[in-house]
Phi, psi and omega in degrees: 000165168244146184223148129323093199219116179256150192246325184216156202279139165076328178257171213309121163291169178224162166263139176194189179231123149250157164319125179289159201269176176228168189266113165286159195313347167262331191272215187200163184255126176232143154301100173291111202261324167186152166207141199283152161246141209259174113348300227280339176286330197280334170290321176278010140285331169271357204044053165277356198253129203251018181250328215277124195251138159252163346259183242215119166250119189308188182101147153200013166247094193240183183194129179198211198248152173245134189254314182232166156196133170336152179269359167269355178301148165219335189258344202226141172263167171299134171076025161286106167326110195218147153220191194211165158262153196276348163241124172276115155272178197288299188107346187229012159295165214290322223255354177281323189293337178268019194059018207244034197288002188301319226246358186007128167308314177223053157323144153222137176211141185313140181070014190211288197244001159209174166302126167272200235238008139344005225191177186291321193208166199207153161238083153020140133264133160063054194250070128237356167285325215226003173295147186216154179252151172241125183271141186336291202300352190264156196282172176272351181277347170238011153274324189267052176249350188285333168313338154263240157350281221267323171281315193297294185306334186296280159001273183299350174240356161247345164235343142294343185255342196042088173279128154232127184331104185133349201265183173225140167239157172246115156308066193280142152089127181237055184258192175324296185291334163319290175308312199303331175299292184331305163295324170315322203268305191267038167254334181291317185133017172286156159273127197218136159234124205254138187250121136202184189283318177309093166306317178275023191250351201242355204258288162349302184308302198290286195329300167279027152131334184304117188318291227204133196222143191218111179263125176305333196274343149296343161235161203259012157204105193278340166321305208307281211308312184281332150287341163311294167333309201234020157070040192124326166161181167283162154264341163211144152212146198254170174220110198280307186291316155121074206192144183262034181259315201266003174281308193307314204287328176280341196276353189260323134340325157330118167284173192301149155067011159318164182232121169262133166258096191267158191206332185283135166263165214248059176292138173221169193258012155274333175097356152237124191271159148306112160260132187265093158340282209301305206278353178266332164298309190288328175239045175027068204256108189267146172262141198221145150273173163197121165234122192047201170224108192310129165300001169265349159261008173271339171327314184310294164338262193314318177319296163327290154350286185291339186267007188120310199307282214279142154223083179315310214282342159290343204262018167242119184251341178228183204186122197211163198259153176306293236276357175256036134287327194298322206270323150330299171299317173297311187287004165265004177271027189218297191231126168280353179086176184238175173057214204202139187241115162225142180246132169276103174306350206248304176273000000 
């Protein structure tokens, strides 16, 4: 098959034909029909990720066809429609059992602690734990934007954020999983304020749903600003992208008893960002993670999704070939882009 493959962190990947993956006995082999490229694939070509062995094929939000299945496989066949969340759980260590399969104990996940979906065909853990069915009427290019990005925003701002109609929320970073809170949150009934640098990351933002757009690269204290806006702070604000400029600004955006959600991943090279603490103790300020989405929790998700509310499918604004990917990945570390970038492997 052909893949995307970097041999060493930070220099150039390539397209080239490796050896097709085989299923292991609990998973499947699926036939990639399309898949986004994230952030969290462009920090593991740089080595922010200690699971990453070279050499290495990135991806990890897809959508296909299932091509094989493992012999311990029971719900799912060849030519079934599928996606996954991006962390595979085991399904059966205490904290998968406790229904928590985002943290899985012994996660796997495609494009990370294996080859990923950067490629023609991909290989699986556990796919009667972590396989979704894709209904007919939806394209695979807006399925595979729910494995990440669009279920990771679902999470943090309606079951980690507990969103209620009427709050305002704050948005730093209007990249993929950005847009996708914006729309998540003001499809709830929220007031949303979208924070970036980007005018055309902010102009996106306003089409799905933001009350009030703060372009970053002009002020010189954008909390200030998002308190101003909202009459005192957010009642929740997320930090999409993931920087410890946009963490402190979301925990700093907060009204008393605000909720922050980092959701953007925050590598460094000791493994700790700077939090302004001091302002989350005086105004009893909760710090909330989010990671992914359990696939035993996507109905709800999809349910929206079919009826109209959710429109994942606006949020891919390009569609690009395996062989412009590698230079597409080097570039989100200068422009992370706004909206979702999916490459169809196939074409």
């Amino acid at each position: 098959m052909r893949a995307v493959v970097f041999d060493q962190y930070g220099e150039p990947a390539q397209v080239r034909e490796v050896p097709d993956p085989h299923p292991p006995e609990h998973g499947v082999v699926v036939r990639v029909e399309a898949t986004g490229l994230c952030r969290s694939d462009w920090h593991g070509w740089q080595g922010h990720d200690p699971d990453i062995t070279l050499p290495h094929v990135p991806g990890h939000e897809l959508a296909g066809t299932v091509e094989a299945v493992g012999t311990r496989v029971s719900a799912w066949h060849p030519g079934d429609r599928v996606t996954v969340p991006f962390v595979c759980a085991c399904g059966t260590c205490p904290t998968c059992k406790a229904g928590d399969h985002q943290i899985c104990e012994r996660q796997t996940q495609p494009g990370f602690t294996h080859w990923g979906s950067f490629a023609q065909y991909v290989a699986l853990d556990h796919a009667d734990v972590n396989l979704v069915a894709v209904p007919q009427d939806m394209a695979f290019s807006t399925a595979a934007s729910l494995g990440c990005r669009f279920a990771t925003a679902f999470r943090a701002v309606v079951q980690q954020g507990r969103l209620a109609a009427g709050e305002w929320v704050a948005v730093h970073g209007c990249g993929g999983v950005g847009l996708s809170a914006v729309m998540i949150a003001a499809a709830s009934g929220a007031r949303v304020v979208a924070v970036d640098v980007s005018p055309g990351a902010l102009a996106l933002a306003r089409k799905f749903g933001a009350t009030e757009c703060v372009d970053a690269s002009g002020a010189k204290d954008t909390a200030a600003v998002v308190r101003e806006l909202t009459g005192g702070g957010a009642h929740l604000s997320l930090d999409a992208l993931g920087s410890p400029v946009t963490c402190a600004a979301s925990v700093n955006s907060l009204r008393r008893r605000g909720r922050h959600v980092q959701v953007g991943l925050l590598p460094s090279p000791d493994g700790t960002t700077p939090v302004p603490m001091a302002r989350a103790i005086a105004l009893e300020l909760e710090l909330l993670g989010s990671h992914g989405m359990a696939a035993h929790t996507y109905p709800a998700m999809l349910e929206l999704v079919r009826a109209g509310v959710l429109r994942p499918d606006l949020l891919v604004t390009s569609t690009i070939t395996l062989d412009a990917t590698p230079e597409a990945l080097a570039a989100m570390g200068t422009s992370p882009g706004a909206g979702v970038t999916v490459i169809e492997p196939w074409s």
